[in-house]
Backbone as CSV, one residue per row, in Angstrom:
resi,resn,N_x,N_y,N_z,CA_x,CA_y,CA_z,C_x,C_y,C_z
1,UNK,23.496,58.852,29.339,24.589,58.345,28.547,24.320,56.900,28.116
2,UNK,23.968,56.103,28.967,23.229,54.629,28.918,22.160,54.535,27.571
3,UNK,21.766,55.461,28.090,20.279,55.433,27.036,21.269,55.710,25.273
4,UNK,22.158,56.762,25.096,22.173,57.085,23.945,23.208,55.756,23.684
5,UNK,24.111,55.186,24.234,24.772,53.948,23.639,23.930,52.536,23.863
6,UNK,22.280,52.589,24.097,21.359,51.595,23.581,21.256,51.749,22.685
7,UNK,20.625,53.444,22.502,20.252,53.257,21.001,21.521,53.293,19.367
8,UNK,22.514,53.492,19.871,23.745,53.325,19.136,23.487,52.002,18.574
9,UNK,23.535,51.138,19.843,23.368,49.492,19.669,22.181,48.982,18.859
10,UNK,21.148,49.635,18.828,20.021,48.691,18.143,19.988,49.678,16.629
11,UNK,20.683,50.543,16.165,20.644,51.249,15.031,21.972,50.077,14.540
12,UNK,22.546,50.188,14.881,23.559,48.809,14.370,23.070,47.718,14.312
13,UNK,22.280,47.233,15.077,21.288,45.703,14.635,20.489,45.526,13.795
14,UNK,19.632,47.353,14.071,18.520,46.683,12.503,19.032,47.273,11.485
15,UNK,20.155,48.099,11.251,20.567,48.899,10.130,21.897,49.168,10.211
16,UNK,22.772,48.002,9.637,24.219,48.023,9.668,24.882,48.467,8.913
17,UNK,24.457,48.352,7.310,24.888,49.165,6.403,25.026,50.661,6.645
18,UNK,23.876,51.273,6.894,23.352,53.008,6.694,24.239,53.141,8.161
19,UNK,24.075,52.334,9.253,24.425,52.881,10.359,26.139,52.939,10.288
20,UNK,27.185,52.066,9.491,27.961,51.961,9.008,28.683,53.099,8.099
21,UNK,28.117,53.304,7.392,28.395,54.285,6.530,28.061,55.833,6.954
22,UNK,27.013,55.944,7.666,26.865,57.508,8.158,27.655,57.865,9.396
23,UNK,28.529,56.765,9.869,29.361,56.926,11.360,30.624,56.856,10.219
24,UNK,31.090,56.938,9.246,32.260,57.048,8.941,32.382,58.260,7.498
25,UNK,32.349,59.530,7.967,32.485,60.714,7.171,33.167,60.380,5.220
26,UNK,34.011,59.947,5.586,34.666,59.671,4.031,33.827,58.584,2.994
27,UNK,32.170,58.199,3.920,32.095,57.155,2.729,30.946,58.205,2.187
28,UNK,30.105,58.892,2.641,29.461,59.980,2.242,29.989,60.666,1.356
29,UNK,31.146,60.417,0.735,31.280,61.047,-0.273,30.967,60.702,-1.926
30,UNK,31.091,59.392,-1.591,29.766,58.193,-2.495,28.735,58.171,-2.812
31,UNK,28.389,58.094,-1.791,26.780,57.113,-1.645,26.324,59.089,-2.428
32,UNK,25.357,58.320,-3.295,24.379,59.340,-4.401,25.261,59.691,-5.297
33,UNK,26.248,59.071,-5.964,26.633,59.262,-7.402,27.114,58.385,-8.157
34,UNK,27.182,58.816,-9.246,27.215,57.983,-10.178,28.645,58.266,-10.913
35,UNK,28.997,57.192,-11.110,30.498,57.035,-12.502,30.343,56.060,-13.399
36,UNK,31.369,56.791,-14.399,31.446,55.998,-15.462,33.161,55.772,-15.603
37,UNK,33.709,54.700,-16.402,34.558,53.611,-15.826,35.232,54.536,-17.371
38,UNK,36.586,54.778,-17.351,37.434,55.514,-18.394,38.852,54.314,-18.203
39,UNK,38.875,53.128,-17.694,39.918,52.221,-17.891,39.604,51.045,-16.602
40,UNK,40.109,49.907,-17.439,40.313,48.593,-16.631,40.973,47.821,-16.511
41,UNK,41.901,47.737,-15.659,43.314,47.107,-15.836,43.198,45.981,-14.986
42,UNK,44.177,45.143,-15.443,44.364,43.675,-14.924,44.033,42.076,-15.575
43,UNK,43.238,41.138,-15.016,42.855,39.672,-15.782,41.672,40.408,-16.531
44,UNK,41.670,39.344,-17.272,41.057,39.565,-18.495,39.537,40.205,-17.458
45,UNK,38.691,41.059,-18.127,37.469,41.274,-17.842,36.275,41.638,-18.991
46,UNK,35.375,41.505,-19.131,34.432,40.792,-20.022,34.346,42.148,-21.087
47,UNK,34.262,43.624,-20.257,33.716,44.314,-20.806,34.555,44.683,-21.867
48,UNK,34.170,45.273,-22.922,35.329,45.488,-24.352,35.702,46.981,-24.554
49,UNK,34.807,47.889,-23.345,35.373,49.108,-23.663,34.964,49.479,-22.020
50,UNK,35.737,50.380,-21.495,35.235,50.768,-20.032,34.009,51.599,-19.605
51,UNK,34.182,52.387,-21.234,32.887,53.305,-20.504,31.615,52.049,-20.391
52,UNK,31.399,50.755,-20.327,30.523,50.285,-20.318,29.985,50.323,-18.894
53,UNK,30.744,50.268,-18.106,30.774,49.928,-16.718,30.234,51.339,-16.032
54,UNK,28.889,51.696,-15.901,28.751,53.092,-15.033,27.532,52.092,-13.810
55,UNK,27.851,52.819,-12.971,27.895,52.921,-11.496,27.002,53.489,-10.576
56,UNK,26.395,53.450,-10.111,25.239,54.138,-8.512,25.587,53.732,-7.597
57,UNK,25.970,55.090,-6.293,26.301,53.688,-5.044,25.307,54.804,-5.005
58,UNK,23.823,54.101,-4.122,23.002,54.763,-3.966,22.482,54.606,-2.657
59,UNK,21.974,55.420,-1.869,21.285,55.612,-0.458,20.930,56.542,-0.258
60,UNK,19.539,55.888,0.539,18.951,57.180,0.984,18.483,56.726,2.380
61,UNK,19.381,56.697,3.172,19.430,56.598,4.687,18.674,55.571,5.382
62,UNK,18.921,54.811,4.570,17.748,53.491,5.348,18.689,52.263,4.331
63,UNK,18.303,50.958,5.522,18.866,50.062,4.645,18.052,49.336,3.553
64,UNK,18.421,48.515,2.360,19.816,48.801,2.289,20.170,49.682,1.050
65,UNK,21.592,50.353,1.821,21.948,50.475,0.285,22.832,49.627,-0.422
66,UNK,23.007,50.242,-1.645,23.300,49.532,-2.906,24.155,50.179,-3.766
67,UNK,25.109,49.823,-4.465,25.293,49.677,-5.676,24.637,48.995,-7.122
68,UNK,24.560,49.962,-8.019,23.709,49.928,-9.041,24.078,49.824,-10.117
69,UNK,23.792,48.812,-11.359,24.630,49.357,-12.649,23.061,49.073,-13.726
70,UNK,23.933,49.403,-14.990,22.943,48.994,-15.599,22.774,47.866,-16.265
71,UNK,22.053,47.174,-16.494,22.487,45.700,-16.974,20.972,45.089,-17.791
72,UNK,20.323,44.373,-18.414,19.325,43.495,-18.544,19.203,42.604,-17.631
73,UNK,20.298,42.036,-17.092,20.057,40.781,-15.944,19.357,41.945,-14.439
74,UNK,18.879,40.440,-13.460,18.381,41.255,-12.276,19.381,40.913,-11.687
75,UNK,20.870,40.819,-12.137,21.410,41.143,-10.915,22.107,42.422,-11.380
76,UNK,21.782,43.510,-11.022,22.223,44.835,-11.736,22.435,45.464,-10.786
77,UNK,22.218,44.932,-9.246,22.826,45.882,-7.768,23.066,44.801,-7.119
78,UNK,23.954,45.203,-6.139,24.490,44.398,-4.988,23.981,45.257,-3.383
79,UNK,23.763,44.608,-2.424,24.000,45.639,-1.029,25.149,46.109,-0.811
80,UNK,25.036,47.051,-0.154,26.732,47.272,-0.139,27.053,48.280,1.220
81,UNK,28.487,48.202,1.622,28.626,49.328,3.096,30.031,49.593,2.651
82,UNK,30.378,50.847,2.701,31.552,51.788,2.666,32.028,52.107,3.408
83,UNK,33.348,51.774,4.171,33.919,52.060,5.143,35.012,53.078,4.653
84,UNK,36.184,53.756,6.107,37.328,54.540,5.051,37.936,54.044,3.826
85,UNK,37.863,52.538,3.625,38.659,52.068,2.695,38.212,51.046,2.120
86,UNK,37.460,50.752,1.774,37.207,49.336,1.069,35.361,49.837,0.973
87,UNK,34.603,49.363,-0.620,33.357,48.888,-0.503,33.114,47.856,-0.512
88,UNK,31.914,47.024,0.116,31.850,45.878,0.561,30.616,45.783,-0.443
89,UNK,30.334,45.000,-1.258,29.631,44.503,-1.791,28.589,42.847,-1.393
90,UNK,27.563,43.174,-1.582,27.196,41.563,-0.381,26.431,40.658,-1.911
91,UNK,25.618,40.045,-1.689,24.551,38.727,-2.585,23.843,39.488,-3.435
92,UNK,23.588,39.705,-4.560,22.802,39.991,-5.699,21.100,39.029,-5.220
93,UNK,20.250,40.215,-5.536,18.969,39.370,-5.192,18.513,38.718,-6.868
94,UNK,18.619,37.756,-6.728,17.999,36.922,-8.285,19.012,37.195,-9.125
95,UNK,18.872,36.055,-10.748,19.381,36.231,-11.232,18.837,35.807,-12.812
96,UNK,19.805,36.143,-13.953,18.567,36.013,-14.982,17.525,37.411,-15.074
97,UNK,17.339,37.241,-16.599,16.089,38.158,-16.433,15.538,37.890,-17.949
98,UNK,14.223,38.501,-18.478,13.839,38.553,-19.429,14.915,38.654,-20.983
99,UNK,15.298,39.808,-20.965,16.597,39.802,-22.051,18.023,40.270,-21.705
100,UNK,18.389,38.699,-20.561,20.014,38.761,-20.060,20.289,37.533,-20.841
101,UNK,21.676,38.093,-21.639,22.465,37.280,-22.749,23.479,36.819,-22.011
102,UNK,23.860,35.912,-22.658,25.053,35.412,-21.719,26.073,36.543,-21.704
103,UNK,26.527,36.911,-22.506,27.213,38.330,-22.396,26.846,39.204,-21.312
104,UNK,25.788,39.387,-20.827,25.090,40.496,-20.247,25.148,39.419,-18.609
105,UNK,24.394,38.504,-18.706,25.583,37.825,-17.647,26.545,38.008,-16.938
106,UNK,27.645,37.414,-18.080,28.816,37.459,-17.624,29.308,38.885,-16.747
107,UNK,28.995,39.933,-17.498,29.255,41.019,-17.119,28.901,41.487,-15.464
108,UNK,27.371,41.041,-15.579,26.631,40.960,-14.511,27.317,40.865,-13.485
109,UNK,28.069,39.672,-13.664,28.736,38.385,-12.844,29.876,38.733,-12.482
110,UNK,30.688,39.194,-13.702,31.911,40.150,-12.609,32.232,41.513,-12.124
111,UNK,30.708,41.881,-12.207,31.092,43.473,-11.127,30.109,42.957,-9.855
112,UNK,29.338,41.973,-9.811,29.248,41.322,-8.603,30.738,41.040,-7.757
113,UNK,31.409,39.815,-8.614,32.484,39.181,-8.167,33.103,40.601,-7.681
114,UNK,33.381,41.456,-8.638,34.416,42.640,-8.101,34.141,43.630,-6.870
115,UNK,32.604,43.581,-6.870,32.029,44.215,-5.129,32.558,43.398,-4.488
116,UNK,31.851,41.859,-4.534,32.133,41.366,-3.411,33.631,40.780,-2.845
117,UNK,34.538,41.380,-3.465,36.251,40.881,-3.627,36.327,42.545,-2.534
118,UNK,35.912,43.413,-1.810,35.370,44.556,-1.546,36.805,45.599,-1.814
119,UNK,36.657,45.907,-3.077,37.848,46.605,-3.461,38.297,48.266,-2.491
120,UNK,39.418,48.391,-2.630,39.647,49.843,-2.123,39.430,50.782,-2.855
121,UNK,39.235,51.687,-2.041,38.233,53.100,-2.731,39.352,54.095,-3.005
122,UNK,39.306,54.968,-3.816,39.977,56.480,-3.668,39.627,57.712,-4.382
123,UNK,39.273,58.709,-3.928,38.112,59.691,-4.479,39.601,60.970,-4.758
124,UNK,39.558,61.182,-5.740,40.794,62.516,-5.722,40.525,63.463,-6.858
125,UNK,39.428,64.461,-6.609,38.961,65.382,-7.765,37.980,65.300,-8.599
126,UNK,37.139,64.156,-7.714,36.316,64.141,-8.336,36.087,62.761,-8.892
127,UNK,37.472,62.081,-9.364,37.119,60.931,-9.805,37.676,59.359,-8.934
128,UNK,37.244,58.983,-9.313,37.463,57.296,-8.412,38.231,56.517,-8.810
129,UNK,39.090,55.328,-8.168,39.819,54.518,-8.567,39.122,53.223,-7.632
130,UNK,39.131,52.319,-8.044,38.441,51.048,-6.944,39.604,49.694,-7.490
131,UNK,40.056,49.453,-6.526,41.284,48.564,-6.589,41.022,46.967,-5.860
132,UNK,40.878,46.132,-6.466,41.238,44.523,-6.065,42.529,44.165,-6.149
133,UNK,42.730,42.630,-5.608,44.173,42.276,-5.682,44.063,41.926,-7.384
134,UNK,43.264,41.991,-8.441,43.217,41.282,-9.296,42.701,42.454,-10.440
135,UNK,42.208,43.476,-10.177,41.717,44.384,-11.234,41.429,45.954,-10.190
136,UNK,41.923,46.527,-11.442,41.327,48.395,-11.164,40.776,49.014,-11.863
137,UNK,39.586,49.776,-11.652,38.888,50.391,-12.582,38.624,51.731,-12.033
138,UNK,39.377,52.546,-13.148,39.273,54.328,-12.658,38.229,54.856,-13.454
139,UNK,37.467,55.700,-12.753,35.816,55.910,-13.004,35.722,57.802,-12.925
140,UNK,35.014,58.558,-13.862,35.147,59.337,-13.667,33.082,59.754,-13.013
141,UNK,33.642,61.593,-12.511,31.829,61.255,-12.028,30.960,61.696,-13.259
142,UNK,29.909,60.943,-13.322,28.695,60.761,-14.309,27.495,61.264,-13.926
143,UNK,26.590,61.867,-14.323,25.006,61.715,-14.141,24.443,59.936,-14.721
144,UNK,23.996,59.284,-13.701,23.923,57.556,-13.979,22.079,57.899,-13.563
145,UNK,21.898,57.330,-14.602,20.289,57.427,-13.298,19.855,55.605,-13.061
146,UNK,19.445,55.824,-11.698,18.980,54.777,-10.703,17.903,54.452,-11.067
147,UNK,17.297,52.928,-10.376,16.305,52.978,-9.826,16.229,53.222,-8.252
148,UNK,15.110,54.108,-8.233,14.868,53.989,-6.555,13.745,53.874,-6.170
């Protein structure tokens, strides 16, 4: 019994995300798909139409995973861990890229801000709602393709 709550313990040290998310059944219902965004309500937000906003929360059982969008800038994923209720979005690696406009930026910049604000989740038929104190964006499911 000792032995299996060591290794509980060091799968949580080197792998908090994956180990996070595969101990809590409801976030598996995420991680490997993709949406696309059919409304955005609240403060102003950059994008001018919703379907702009499509989505990867992507994993494949090792850390880390991520959320994915598509973007020109390199910040086009965040790390991220899914609990029953909230995704947690963490630091964008780099930023800037070859042809990121300030537009493309900005954008960049607030679905970062909006991971890392770690909005609440709700999956009902298929499609998603992800809620901040400050914006909601209901997402339906998409074929998105990744990088992996």
């Amino acid at each position: 019994m000792l032995a299996v709550a060591t290794i509980a313990a060091i799968a949580l040290s080197v792998c908090p995300s994956t180990a996070i998310a595969r101990s809590v059944p409801a976030a598996d219902r995420l991680w490997n798909r993709g949406f696309v965004a059919t409304s955005i309500t609240g403060e102003h937000s950059p994008f001018e139409r919703p379907g702009q906003i499509k989505i990867f929360f992507y994993a494949l059982g090792f850390f880390p995973d991520a959320i994915q969008w598509h973007s020109p800038c390199r910040a086009d994923e965040v790390p991220a861990r899914i609990d029953r209720h909230r995704v947690w979005g963490g630091r964008p690696e780099g930023s800037g890229g070859a042809h990121c406009t300030r537009r493309s930026d900005r954008k960049a910049g607030w679905l970062v801000r909006f991971f890392r604000a770690g909005p609440r989740w709700h999956l009902a038929d298929g499609h998603l709602t992800l809620t901040t104190g400050r914006w909601e964006i209901h997402l339906k499911p998409k074929d998105v393709v990744f990088r992996g």
